[in-house]
Structure formats: structure tokens, C-alpha cells
C-alpha positions as CSV (number, residue, x, y, z in Angstrom):
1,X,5.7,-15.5,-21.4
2,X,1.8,-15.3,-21.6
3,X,-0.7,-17.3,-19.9
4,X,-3.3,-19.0,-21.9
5,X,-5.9,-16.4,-21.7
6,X,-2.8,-14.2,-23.5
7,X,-2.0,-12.7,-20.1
8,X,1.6,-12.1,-19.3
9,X,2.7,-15.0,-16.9
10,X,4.1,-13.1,-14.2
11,X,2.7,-9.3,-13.1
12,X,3.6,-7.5,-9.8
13,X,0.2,-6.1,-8.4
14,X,-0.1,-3.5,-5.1
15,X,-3.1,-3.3,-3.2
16,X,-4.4,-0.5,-1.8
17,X,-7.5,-1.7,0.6
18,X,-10.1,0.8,2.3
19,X,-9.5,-0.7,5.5
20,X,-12.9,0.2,7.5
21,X,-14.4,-3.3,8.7
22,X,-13.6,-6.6,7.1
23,X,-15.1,-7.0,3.8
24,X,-12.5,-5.0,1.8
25,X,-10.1,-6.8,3.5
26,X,-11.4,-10.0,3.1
27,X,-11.7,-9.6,-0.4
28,X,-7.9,-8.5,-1.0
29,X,-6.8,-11.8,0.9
30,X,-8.8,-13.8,-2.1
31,X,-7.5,-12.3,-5.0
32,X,-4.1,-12.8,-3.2
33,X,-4.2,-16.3,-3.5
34,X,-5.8,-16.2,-6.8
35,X,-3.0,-14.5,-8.2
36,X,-0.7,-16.3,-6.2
37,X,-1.7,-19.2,-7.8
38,X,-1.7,-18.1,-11.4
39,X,2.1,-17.4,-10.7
40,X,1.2,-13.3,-9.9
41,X,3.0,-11.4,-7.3
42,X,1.7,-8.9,-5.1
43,X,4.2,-6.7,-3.6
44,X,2.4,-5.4,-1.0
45,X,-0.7,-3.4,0.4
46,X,-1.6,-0.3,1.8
47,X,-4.0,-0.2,4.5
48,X,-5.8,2.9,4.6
49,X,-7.5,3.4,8.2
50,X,-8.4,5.7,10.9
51,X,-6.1,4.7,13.7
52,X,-3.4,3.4,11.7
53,X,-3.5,0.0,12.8
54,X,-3.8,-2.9,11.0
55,X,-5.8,-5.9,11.7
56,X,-4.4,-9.3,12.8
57,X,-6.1,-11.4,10.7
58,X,-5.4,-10.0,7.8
59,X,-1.9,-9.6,8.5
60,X,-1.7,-13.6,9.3
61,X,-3.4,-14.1,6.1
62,X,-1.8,-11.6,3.8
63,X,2.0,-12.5,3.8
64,X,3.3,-9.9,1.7
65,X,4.3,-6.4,2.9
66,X,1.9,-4.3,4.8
67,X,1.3,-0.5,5.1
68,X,-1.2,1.2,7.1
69,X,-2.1,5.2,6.2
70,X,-4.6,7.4,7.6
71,X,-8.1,7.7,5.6
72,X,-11.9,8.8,5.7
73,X,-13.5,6.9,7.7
74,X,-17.6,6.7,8.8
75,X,-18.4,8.0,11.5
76,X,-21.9,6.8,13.6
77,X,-23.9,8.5,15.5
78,X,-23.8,6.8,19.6
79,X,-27.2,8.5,20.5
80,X,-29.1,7.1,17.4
81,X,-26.8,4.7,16.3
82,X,-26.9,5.5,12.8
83,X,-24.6,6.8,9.8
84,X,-23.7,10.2,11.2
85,X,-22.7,11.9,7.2
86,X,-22.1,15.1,8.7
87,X,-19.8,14.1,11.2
88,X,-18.1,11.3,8.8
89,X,-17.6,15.0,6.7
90,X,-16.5,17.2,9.0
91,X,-14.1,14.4,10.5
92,X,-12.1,14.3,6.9
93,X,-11.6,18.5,7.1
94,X,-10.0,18.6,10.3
95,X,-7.6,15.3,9.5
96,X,-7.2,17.1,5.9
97,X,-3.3,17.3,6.4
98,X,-3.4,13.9,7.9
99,X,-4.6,12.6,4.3
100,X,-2.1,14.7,2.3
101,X,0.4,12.9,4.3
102,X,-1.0,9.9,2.8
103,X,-0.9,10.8,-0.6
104,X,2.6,11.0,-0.7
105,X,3.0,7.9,1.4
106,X,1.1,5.8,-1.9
107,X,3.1,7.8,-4.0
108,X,6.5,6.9,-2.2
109,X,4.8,3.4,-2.1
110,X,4.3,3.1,-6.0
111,X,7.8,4.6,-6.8
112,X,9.2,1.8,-4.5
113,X,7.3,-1.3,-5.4
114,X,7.3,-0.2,-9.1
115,X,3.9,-2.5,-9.9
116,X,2.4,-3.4,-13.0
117,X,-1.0,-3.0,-11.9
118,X,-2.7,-1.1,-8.9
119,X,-5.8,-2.7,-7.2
120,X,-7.7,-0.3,-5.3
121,X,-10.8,-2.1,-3.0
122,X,-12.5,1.2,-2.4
123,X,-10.4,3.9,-1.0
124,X,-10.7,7.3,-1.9
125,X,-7.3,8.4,-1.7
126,X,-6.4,5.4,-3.7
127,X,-8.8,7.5,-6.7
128,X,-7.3,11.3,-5.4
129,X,-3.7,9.8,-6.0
130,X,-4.4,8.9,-9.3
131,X,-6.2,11.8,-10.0
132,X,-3.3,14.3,-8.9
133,X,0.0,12.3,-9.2
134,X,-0.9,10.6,-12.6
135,X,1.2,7.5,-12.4
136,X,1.5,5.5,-15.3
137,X,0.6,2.5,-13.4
138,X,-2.6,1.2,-14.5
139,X,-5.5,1.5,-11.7
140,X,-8.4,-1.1,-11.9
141,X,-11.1,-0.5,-9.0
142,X,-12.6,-3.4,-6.9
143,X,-16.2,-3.2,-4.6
144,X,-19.5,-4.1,-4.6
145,X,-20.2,-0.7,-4.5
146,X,-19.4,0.0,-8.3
147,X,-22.6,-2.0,-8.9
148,X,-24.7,0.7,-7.5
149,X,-23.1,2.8,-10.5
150,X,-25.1,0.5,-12.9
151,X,-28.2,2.1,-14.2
152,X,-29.7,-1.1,-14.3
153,X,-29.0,-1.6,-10.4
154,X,-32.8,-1.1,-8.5
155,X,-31.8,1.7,-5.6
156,X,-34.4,2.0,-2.6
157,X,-36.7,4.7,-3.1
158,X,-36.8,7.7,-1.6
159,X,-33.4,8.3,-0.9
160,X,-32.1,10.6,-3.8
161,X,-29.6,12.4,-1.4
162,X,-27.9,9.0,0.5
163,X,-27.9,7.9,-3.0
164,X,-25.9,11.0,-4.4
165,X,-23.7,10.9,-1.7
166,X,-22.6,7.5,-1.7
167,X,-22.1,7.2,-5.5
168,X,-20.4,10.7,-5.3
169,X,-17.4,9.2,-2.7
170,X,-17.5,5.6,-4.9
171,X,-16.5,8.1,-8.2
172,X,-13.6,9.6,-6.0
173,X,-12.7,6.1,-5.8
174,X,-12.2,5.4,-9.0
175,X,-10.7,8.9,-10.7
176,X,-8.1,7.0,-13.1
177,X,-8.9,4.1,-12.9
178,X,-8.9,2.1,-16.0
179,X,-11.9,-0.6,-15.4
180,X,-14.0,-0.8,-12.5
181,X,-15.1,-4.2,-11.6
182,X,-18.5,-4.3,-9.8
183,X,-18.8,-7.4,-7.5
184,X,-22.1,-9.0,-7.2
185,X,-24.6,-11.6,-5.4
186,X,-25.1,-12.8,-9.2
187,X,-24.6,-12.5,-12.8
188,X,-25.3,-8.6,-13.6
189,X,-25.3,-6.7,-16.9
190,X,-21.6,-4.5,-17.6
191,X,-22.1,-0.9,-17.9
192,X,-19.2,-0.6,-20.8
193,X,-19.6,3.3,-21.0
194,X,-18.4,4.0,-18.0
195,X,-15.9,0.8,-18.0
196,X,-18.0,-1.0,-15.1
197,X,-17.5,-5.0,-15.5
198,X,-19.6,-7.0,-12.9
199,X,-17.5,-9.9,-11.6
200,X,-18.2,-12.7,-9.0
201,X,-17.5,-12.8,-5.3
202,X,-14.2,-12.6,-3.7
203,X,-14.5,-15.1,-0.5
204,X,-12.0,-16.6,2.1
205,X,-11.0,-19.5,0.8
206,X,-11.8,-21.6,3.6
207,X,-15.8,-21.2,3.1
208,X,-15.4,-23.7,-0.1
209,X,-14.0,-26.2,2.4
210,X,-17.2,-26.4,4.7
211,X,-19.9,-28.7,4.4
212,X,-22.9,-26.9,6.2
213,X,-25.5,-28.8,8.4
214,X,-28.3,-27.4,10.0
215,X,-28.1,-27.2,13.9
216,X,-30.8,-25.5,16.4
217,X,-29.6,-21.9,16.8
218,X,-29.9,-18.6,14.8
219,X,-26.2,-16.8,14.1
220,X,-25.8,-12.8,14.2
221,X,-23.6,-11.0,12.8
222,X,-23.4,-7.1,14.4
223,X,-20.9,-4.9,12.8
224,X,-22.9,-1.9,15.6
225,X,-22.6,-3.4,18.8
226,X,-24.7,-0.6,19.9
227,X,-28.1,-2.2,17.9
228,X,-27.4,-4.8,20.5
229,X,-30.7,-3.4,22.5
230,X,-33.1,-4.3,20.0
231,X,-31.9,-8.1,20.0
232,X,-31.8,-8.0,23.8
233,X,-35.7,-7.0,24.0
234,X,-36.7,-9.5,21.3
235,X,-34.9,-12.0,23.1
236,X,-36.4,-11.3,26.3
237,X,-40.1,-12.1,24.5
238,X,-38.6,-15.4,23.2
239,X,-35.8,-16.8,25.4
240,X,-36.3,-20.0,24.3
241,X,-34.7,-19.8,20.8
242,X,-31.3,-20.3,20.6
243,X,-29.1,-17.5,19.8
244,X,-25.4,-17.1,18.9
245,X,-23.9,-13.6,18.1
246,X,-20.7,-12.2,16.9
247,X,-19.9,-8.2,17.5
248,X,-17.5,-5.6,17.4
249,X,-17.7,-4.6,21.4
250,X,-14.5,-4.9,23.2
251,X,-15.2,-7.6,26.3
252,X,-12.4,-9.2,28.4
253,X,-13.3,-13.0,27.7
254,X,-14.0,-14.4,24.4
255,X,-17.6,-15.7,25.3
256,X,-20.3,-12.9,26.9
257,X,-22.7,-15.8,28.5
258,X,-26.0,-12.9,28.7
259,X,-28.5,-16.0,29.6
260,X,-29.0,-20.0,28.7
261,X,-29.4,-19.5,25.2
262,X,-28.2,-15.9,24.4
263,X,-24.1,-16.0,23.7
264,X,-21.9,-12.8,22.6
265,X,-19.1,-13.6,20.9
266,X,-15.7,-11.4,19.8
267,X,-15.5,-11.3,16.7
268,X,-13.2,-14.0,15.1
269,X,-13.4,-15.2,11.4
270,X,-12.4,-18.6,11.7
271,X,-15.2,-19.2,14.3
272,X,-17.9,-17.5,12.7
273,X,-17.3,-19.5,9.8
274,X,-17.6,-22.7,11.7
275,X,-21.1,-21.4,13.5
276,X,-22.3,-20.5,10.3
277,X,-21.4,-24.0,8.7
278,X,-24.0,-25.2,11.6
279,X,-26.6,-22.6,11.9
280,X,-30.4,-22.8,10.5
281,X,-30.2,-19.3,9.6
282,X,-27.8,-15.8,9.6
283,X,-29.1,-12.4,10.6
284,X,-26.5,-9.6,9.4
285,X,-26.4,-6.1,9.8
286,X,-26.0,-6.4,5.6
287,X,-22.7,-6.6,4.8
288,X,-21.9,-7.8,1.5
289,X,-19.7,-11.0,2.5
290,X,-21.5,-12.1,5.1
291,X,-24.4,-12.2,3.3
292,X,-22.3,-14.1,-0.1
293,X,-20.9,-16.8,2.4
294,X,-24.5,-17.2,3.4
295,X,-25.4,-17.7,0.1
296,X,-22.5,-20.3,-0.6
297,X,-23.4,-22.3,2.0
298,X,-27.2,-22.6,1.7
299,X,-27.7,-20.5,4.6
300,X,-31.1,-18.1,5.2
301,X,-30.5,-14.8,5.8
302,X,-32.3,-12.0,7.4
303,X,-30.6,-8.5,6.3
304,X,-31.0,-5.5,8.7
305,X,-29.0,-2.4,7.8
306,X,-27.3,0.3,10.0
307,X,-29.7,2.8,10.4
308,X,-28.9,5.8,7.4
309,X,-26.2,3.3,5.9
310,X,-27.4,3.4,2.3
311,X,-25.0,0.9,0.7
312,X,-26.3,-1.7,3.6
313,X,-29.7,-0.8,2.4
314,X,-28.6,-1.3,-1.2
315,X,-27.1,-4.5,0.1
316,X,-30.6,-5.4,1.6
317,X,-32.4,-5.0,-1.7
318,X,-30.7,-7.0,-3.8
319,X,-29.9,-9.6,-1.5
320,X,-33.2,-10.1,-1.5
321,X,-33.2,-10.0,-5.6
322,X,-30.8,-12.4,-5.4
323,X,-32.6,-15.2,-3.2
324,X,-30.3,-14.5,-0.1
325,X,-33.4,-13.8,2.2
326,X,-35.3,-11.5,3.7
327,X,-34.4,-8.2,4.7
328,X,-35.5,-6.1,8.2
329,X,-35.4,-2.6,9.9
330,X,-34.2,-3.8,13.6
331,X,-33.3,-7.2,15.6
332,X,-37.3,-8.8,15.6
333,X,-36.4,-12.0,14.2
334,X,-39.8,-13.7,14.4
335,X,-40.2,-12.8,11.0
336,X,-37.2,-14.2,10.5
337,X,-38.4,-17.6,12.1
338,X,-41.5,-18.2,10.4
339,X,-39.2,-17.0,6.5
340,X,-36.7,-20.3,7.5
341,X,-39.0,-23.0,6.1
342,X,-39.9,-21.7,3.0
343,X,-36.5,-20.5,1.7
344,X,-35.1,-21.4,-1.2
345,X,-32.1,-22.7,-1.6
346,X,-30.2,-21.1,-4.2
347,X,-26.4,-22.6,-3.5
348,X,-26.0,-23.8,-6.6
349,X,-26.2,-21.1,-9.4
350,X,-24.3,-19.4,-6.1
351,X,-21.4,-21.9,-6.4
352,X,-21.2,-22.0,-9.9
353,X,-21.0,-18.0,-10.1
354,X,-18.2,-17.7,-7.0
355,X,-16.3,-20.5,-8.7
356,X,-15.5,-18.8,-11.9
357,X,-14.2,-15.5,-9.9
358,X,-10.6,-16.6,-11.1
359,X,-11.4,-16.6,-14.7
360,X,-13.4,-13.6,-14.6
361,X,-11.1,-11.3,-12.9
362,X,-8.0,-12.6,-15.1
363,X,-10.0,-12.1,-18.4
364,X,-11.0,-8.4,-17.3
365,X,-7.3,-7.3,-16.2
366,X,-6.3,-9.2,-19.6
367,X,-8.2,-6.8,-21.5
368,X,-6.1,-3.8,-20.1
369,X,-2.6,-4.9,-21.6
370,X,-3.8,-7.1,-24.6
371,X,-4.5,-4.8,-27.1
372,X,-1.1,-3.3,-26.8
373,X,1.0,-6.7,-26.6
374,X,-1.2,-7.5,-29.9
375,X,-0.1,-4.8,-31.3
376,X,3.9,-5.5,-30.5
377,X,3.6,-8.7,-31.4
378,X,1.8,-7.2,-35.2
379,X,4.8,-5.2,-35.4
380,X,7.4,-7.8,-34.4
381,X,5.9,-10.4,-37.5
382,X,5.9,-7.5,-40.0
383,X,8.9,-6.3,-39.4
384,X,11.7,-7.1,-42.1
């Protein structure tokens, strides 16, 4: 049976999710339900990570099976507070047997589950399997990341070496694979010759069920709880303006109450959505789905990247391309302030690119198997 884009009706698909943060995460929950709902099956997921744990929200959200293995992971510098590439490096030799381990655990993993197609959001020993073990199992990569592959993507300047480093560990990524398909803040040219197809957003579901107002408070979003000094000293200059902020520091109650109008927050999806559907304006440490909910829901947003975290830069840049906001080296949001009332909304082409994500991702997978089931079904009507 075939689906009307000529896809078969029914595929088994495993995930295999870099599992460092949320985005990657997040995005494997939405293509879940997209394939759920165009009556795919994904067998399961492997979580690669560095403690081997997986997190609850993703494991409420994604109801098929779930495996965690070890992987590289970034590593940040406490002193400075930025990217620490050396120590992310050194990290990864001293846990090498730790991630041979793993290989065999996705090859186990594959042998088992016996999928049609492998989606790998990102992690590099998802691209050394295929590389080594050769599984016939078709590989099709997932990230934003891939996008920064494009020649036509504009890079910062000045950073040739972050630059060859982080493209470097997104080729690992995708040895084997068969397509890689570039998410992006908008429509983007595909870079055929080296298989790179630029494809919309994948967001939680739940952000197309919000309908945003605009309240009197500034959201944060801090993926380095230790960049948490800079906000402080802005906000003792300006302790009038209202400030809400989710971060990654473990606290004992779900609220940190630092003054009147200054409110730390655990992190928790649901209810950053719902103070995002209410805020005048998001200030992110430039993650690429923070900054594409923004963007659905009409929000401004100030972009500030980890220090040395040259996809977050990248992320920066063309967010800013892209009519998502402004972007900023540390937590002085007056600039911030004074950008809110001349942004320009730009929900609509936003909505109108997310909303065809289904279509697009089906059409591109399509592409991998249609060829061949043209060609059996060429043979079949000539036979005698």
C-alpha cells in the first residue's frame, strides 16, 4: 500500500537522538506524531547522553521504547563560562571504550527493531555506526546544524577554526547517511551535491494551540545558569522591569523568588510555553527552538549565545536574517527594551513554513525508496 505522495503506507522508523539539552529531543517528539499520524511506526529511540539518563519529559511524550547510551558531550568551562573544546575533546578519549560500548549497543538495537529507516537528530555515533557497521538500513540525518553545511549559509566572520570544528563533528554525523535534511528559521536553498535538503521546523505540538497576548514582563530562557551574573547586575540597574526566567540550576522549590520582579524558574516545558504565550518579548541563550516558537508566536527575541558556542552564534546570525530579533553578547537587555516596539512581526510566512513540515519531510524520505518501487512496479507491468 502507498500513500498518496507514492510512499509506502506503513514504515518502521528508529530514532537515534543526540541527547545534550532539549532541542534534539524536542524535535524527535514532533516527527513522532507526524508519523504517527500518517499511519508510520517508530519502534523506538536511542538516547545518546553523558550520564545515561533520560529525560522525563521526553519519556512522557515519546511512548515508544527508550534506550539511553553514552556519547560526546560539551563540556563548558565553570571559570569563564564558555565552550571549553579542548576539554569537550579530551573528555571523548578517556570515555573512548565507553562509546565502543555504544556502537554495539545501536548495532544490537538495529538487529532487534529491524527498521526501515534510521533517523539520526545529530549524534555522532549514530554517523560512526554507519560508517563501520554498514547496515543496510537507510540513514537520513536531521539538525539545524546541516544548514551551516550550505555554502550559501552566511557564517560570522572571523571564526575559521570554530567553524572547522563544528562542521567537522556535524560530517561525523552524517557518514552514511543517505539525505541530510537541514532544518531552518525559513525557506533556504538545497545543496543537492552533497544531498542537503532544507526542511521546516519540527515544534511541540502544543505551541500551534496557543494564542499569544502580550503581558508586562520580559521571559529568559538560560541553557548556562552560570551567565546568570550578568542578568543579576543589569537587573540591579533596572529593578523595575519585570523579569521571568527559566534555567538549568538545580534549586529545591520550583520558583527562586530573587526580588519583586526578578523570578527563577526550573526549567519545565509546559510552563515556559505558557509564559511565552504572555510575554512582550524572549531573551535566549540562542537555541534554535526557542528561538522558532518565538517566531510562531509573534514573539521578539533578543539572541545571546554561550560564550565560544559557534552553532549558537550561527543561530544568532540568521535569526536575525530571519526577522526573529536582535541578537547580543551578555544579559544587558536595555537594548533589548528599546528593539520591542519596532519589531516586525513576521508570524505569518513563519506559520505558513512550520505548517508544511509534514509534507516536506514525507516528500524527502519518499525520494529515498521511490525510485526503486518505480522500478518494481516497471518490471511487474512488463513482465509476460
Amino acid at each position: 500500500m502507498f500513500s498518496p505522495l507514492g510512499l509506502r503506507d506503513f514504515m518502521k522508523y528508529l530514532f537515534i537522538i543526540q541527547g545534550e539539552g532539549r532541542g534534539h529531543l524536542t524535535q524527535a517528539i514532533a516527527l513522532c506524531e507526524i508519523l504517527h499520524k500518517n499511519n508510520h511506526e517508530v519502534v523506538g529511540a536511542l538516547i545518546g547522553s553523558a550520564d545515561g539518563n533520560i529525560p522525563v519529559f521526553f519519556t512522557e511524550k515519546f511512548k515508544s521504547p527508550s534506550i539511553a547510551f553514552a556519547s560526546p558531550y560539551l563540556v563548558y568551562c565553570k571559570k569563564t563560562k564558555s565552550l571549553d573544546i579542548q576539554k569537550t575533546l579530551t573528555n571523548s578519549i578517556f570515555r573512548l571504550k565507553n562509546y565502543i560500548s555504544s556502537l554495539q549497543k545501536i548495532n544490537t538495537t538495529i538487529h532487534k527493531l529491524k527498521p526501515d529507516v534510521i533517523i539520526n537528530f545529530y549524534d555522532v555515533l549514530a554517523g560512526i555506526h554507519q560508517f563501520f557497521f554498514r547496515p543496510k538500513v537507510p540513514m537520513v540525518c536531521v539538525a539545524h546544524q546541516y544548514l551551516l553545511l550550505n555554502p550559501d549559509f552566511k557564517h560570522p566572520k572571523s571564526h575559521w577554526l570554530d567553524k572547522f570544528l563544528v562542521n567537522t563533528n556535524t560530517r561525523i554525523t552524517a557518514l552514511g547517511a543517505t539525505k541530510k535534511l537541514a532544518l531552518s528559521f525559513t525557506p533556504f536553498s538545497n545543496y543537492e551535491r552533497q544531498n542537503i535538503y532544507t526542511i521546516p521546523p519540527l515544534l511541540r505540538p502544543e505551541i500551534t494551540q496557543i494564542l499569544p497576548t502580550t503581558e508586562n514582563y520580559i521571559l529568559v530562557y538560560m541553557t548556562q545558569y552560570s551567565l546568570v551574573d550578568e542578568l543579576l547586575k543589569w537587573h540591579e540597574k533596572n529593578p523595575e522591569v519585570i523579569v521571568h526566567c527559566f534555567w538549568d540550576k538545580p534549586q529545591n522549590t520550583e520558583v527562586y523568588v530573587y526580588s519583586k520582579n526578578l523570578h527563577f524558574h526550573r526549567i519545565n516545558g509546559q510552563k515556559f510555553l505558557g509564559m511565552m504565550q504572555n510575554c512582550k518579548g524572549l531573551v535566549t541563550t540562542a537555541g534554535f527552538e526557542s528561538v522558532c516558537e518565538a517566531m510562531y508566536l509573534g514573539k521578539p527575541t533578543m539572541m545571546i549565545p554561550v560564550p565560544k558556542h559557534y552553532e549558537q552564534a550561527c543561530n544568532a546570525l540568521d535569526g536575525k536574517r530571519s526577522g526573529a530579533g536582535i541578537s547580543g553578547v551578555k544579559f544587558d537587555l536595555t537594548a533589548f527594551l528599546d528593539y520591542i516596539p519596532n519589531h516586525k512581526d513576521t508570524r505569518s510566512d513563519f506559520q505558513t513554513w512550520h505548517n508544511s513540515s509534514s509534507f516536506v519531510f514525507l516528500r524527502e524520505i519518499e525520494s529515498i525508496f521511490k525510485p526503486a518501487e518505480q522500478f518494481k512496479t516497471l518490471l511487474s507491468e512488463t513482465a509476460f
